[in-house]
C-alpha atoms as an extended CHARMM CRD file, in Angstrom:
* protein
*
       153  EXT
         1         1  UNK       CA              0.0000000000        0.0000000000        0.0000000000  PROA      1               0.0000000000
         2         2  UNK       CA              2.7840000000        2.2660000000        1.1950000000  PROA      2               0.0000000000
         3         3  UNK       CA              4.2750000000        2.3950000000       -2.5200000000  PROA      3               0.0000000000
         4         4  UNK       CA              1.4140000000        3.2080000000       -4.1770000000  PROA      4               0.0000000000
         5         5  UNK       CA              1.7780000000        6.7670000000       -3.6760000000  PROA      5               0.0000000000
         6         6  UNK       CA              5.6400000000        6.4410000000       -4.6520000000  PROA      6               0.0000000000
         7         7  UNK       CA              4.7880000000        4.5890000000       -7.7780000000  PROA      7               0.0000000000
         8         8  UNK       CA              2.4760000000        7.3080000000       -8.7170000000  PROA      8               0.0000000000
         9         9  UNK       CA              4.6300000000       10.1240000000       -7.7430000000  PROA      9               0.0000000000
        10        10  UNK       CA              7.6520000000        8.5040000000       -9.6440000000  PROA      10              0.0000000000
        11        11  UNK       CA              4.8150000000        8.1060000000      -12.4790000000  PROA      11              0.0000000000
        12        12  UNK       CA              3.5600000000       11.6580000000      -12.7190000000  PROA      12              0.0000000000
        13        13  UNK       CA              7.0250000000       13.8310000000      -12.3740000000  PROA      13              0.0000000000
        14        14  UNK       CA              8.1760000000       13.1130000000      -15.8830000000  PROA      14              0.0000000000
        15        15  UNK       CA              4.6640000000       15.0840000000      -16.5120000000  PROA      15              0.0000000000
        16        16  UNK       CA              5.3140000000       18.4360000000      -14.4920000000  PROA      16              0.0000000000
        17        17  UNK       CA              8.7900000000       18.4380000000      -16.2830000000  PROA      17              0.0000000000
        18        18  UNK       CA              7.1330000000       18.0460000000      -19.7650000000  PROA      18              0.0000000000
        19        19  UNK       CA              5.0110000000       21.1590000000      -18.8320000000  PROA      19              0.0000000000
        20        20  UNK       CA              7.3340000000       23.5110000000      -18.6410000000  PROA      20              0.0000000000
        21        21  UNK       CA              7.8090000000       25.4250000000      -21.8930000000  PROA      21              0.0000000000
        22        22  UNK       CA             11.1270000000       24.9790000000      -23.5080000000  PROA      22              0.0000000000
        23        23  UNK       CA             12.6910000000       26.7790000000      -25.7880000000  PROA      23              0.0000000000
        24        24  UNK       CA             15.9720000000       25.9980000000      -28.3550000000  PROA      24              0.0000000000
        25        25  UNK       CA             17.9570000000       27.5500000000      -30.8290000000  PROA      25              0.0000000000
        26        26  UNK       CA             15.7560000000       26.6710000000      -33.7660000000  PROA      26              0.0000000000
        27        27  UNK       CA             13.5120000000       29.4190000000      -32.0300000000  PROA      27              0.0000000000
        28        28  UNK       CA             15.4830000000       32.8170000000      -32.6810000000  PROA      28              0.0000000000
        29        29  UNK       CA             12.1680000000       34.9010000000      -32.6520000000  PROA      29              0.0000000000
        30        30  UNK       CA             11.1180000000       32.9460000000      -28.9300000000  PROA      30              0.0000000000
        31        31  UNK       CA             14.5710000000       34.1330000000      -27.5600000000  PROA      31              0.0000000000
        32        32  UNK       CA             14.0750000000       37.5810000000      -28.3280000000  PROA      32              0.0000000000
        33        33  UNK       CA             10.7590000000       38.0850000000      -26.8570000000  PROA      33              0.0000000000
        34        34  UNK       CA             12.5160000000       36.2260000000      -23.2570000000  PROA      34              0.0000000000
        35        35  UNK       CA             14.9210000000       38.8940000000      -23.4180000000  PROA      35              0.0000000000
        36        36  UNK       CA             12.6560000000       41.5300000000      -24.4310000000  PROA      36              0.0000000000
        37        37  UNK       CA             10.3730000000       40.1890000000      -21.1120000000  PROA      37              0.0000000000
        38        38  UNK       CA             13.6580000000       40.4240000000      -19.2630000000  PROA      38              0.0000000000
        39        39  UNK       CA             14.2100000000       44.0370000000      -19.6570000000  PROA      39              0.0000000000
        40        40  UNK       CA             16.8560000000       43.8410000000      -22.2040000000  PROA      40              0.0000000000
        41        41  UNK       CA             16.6630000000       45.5460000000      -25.6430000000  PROA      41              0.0000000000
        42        42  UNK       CA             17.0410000000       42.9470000000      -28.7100000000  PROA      42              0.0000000000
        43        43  UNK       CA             17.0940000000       42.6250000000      -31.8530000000  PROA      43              0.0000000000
        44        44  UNK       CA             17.0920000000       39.9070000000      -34.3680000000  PROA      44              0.0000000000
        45        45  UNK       CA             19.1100000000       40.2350000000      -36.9100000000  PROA      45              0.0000000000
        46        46  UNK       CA             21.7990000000       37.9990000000      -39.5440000000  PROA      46              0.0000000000
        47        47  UNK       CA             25.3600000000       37.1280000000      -39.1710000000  PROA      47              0.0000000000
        48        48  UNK       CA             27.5770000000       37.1740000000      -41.9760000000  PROA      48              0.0000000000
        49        49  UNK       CA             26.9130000000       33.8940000000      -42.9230000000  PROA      49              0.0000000000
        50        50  UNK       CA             23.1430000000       33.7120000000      -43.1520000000  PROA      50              0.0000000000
        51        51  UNK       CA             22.3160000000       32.5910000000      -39.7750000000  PROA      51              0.0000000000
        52        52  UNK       CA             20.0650000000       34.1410000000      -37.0040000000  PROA      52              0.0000000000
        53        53  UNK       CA             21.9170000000       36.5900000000      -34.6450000000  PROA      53              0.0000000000
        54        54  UNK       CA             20.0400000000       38.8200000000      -32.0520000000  PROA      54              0.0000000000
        55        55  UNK       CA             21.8490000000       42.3850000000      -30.8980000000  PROA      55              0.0000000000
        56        56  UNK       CA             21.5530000000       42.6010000000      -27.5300000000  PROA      56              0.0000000000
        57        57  UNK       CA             21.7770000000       46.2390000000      -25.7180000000  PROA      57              0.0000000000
        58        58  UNK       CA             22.2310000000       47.0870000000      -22.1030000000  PROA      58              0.0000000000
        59        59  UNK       CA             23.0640000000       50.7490000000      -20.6860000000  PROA      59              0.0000000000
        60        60  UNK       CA             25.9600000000       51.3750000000      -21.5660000000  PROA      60              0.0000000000
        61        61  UNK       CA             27.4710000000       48.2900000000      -23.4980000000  PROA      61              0.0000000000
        62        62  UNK       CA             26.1010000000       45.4020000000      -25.7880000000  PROA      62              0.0000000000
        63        63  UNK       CA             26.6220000000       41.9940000000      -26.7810000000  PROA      63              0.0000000000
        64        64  UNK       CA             25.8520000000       39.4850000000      -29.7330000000  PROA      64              0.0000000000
        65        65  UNK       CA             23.9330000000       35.9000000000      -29.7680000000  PROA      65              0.0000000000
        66        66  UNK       CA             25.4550000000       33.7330000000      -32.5960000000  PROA      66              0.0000000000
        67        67  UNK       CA             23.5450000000       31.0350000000      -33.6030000000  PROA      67              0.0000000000
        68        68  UNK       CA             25.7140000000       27.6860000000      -34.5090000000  PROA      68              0.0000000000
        69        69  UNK       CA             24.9760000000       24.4650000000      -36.0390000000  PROA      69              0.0000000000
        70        70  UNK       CA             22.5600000000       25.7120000000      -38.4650000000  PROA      70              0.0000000000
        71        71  UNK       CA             20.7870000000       24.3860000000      -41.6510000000  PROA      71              0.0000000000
        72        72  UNK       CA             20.8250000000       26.9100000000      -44.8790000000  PROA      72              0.0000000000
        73        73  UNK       CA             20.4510000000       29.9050000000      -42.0830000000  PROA      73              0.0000000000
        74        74  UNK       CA             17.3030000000       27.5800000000      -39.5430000000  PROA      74              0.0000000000
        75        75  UNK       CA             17.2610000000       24.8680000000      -37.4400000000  PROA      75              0.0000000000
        76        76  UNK       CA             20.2940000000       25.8300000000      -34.9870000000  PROA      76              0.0000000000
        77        77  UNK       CA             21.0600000000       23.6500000000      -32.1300000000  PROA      77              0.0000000000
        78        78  UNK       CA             23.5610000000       26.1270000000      -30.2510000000  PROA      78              0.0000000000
        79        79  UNK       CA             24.1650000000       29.7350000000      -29.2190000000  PROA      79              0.0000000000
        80        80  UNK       CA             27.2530000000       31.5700000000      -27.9750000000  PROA      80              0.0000000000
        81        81  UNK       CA             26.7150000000       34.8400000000      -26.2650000000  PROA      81              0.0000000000
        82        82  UNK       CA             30.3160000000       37.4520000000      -27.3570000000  PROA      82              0.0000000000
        83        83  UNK       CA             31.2060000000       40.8650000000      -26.3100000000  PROA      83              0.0000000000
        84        84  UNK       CA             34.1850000000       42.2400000000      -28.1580000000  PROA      84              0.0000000000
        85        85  UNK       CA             35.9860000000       45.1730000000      -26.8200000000  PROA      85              0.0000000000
        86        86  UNK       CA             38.5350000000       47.5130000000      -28.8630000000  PROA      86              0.0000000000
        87        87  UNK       CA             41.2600000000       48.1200000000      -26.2460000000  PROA      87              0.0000000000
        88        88  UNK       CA             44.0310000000       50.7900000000      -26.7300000000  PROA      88              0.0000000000
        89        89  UNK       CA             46.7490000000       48.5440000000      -25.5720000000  PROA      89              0.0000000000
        90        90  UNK       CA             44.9770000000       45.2820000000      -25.7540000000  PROA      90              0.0000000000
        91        91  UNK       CA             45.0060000000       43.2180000000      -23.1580000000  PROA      91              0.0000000000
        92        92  UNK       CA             48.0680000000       40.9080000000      -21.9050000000  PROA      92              0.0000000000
        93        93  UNK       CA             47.8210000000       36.5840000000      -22.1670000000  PROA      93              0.0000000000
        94        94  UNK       CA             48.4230000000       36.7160000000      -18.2840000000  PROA      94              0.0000000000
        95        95  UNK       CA             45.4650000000       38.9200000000      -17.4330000000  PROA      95              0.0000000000
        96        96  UNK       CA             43.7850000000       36.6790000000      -20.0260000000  PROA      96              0.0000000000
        97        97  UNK       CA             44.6420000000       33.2370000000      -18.4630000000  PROA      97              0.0000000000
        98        98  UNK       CA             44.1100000000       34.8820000000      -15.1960000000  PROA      98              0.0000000000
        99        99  UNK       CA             40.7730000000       35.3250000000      -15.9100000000  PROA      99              0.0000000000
       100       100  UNK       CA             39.9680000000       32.0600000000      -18.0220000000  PROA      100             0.0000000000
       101       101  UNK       CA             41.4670000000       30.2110000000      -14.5330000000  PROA      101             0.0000000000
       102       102  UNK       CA             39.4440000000       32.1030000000      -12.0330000000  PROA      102             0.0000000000
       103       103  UNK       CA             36.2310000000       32.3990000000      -13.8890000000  PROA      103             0.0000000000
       104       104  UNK       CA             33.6970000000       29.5060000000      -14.7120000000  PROA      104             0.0000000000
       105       105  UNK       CA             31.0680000000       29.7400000000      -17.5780000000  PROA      105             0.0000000000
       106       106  UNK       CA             32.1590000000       32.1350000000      -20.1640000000  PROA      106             0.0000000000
       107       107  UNK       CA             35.9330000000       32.8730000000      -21.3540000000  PROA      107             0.0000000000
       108       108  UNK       CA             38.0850000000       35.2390000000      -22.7910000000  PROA      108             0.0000000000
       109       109  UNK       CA             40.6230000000       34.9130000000      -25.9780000000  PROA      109             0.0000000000
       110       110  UNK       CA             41.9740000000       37.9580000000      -28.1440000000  PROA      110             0.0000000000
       111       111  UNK       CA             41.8080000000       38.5000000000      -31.7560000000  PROA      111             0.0000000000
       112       112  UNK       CA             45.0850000000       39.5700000000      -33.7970000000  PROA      112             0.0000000000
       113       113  UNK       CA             45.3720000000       43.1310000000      -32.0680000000  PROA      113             0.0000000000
       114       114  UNK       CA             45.2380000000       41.4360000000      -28.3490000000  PROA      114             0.0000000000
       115       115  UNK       CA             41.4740000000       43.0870000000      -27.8430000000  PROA      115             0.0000000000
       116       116  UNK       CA             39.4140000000       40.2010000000      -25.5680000000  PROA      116             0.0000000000
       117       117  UNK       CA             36.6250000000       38.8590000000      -26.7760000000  PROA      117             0.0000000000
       118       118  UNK       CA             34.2230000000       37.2350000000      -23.7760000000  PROA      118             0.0000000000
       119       119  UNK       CA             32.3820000000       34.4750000000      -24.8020000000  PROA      119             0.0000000000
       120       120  UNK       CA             29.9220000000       31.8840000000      -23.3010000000  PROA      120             0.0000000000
       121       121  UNK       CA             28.4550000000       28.8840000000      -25.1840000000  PROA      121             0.0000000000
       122       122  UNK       CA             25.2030000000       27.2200000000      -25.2080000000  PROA      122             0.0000000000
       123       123  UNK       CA             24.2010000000       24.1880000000      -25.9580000000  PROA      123             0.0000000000
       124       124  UNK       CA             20.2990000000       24.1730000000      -26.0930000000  PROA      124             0.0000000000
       125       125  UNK       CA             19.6410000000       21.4660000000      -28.4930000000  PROA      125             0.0000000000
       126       126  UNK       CA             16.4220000000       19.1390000000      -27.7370000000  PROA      126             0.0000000000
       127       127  UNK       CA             15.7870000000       22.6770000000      -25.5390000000  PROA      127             0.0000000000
       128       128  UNK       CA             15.6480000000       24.0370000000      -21.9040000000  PROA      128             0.0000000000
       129       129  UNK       CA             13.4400000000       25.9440000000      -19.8430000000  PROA      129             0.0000000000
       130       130  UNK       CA             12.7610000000       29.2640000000      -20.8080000000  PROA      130             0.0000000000
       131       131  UNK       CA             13.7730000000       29.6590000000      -16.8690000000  PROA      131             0.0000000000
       132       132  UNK       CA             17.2380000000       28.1930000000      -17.5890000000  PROA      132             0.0000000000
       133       133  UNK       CA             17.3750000000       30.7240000000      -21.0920000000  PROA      133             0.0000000000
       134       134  UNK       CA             16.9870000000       33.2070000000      -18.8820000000  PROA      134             0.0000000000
       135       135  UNK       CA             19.3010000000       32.4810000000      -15.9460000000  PROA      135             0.0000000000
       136       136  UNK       CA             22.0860000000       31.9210000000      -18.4310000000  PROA      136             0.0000000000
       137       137  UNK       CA             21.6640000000       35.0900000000      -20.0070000000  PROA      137             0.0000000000
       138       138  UNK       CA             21.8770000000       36.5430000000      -16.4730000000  PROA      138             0.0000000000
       139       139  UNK       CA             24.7130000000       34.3420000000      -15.9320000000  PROA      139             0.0000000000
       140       140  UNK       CA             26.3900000000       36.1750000000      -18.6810000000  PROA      140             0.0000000000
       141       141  UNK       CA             25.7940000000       39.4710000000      -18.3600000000  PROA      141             0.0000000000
       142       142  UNK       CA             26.5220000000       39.4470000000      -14.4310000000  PROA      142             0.0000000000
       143       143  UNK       CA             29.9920000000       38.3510000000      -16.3140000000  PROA      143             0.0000000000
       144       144  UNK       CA             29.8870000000       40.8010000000      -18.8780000000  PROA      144             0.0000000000
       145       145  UNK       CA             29.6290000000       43.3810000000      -15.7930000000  PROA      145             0.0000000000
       146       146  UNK       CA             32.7340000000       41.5590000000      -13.9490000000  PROA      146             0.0000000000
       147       147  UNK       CA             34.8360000000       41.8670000000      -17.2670000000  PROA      147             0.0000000000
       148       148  UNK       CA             34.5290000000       45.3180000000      -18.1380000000  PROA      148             0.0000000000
       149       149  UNK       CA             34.8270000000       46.1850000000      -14.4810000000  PROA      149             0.0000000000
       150       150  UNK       CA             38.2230000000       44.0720000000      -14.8350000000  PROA      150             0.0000000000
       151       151  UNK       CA             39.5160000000       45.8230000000      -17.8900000000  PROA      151             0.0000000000
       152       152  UNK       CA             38.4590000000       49.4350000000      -16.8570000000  PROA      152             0.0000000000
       153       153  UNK       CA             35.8000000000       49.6660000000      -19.5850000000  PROA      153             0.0000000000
């Protein structure tokens, strides 16, 4: 008698996980509106390639989402949030690796000119909760703020 109620429990939770809405890169329109309903100001636009990209704009800085893994420009399975910043003297491989050592979640690497570039990837394929979206774009701009305090920007 006593594991009837487990059996049921165990029986039904697959079902309250089902009902949450989830969301995935195939979806670029879907993303915008969660950021738009977090506050942030985005816009959907196309990379240089063909494939979704949404402009993302905070006071006083901005970032990009890239969409990866695409078919003819639909259908993406990842995403990779990137802020690029245009440094005077760049920035040094030591603060660099500093950072990529202390920090979890997104990471830094420089282009030709040592200017960083902080990135965080996202693999959303067969989707997540439009709760976990969310927090990871949180995630990321918390980081974005921890950067640019970091390189004085």
């Amino acid at each position: 008698m006593r594991l009837l109620p487990l059996a049921l429990a165990a029986t039904l939770a697959p079902l309250a996980v089902s009902a949450q809405s989830l969301v995935d890169a195939g979806d670029p329109d879907r993303l915008v509106e969660l950021l738009h309903e977090g506050g942030y100001v985005a816009e959907r636009t196309i990379d240089g390639v063909g494939d979704p990209m949404i402009d993302v704009t905070l006071p006083g800085t901005s970032f990009e989402v890239y969409f990866y893994d695409c078919t003819d420009g639909s259908d993406c399975l990842t995403l990779q949030f990137s802020s690029g910043y245009d440094l005077p003297d760049g920035m040094s491989l030591e603060r660099v690796n500093e950072w990529n050592r202390d920090k979890r979640y997104a990471t830094v690497h420089l282009d030709e000119e040592d200017d960083p570039f902080l990135q965080m990837d996202l693999n959303i394929d067969y989707g997540v909760t439009e709760e976990n979206f969310s927090d990871n774009v949180t995630l990321y701009v918390r980081l974005l703020e921890d950067f640019e305090d970091e390189i004085d920007w």
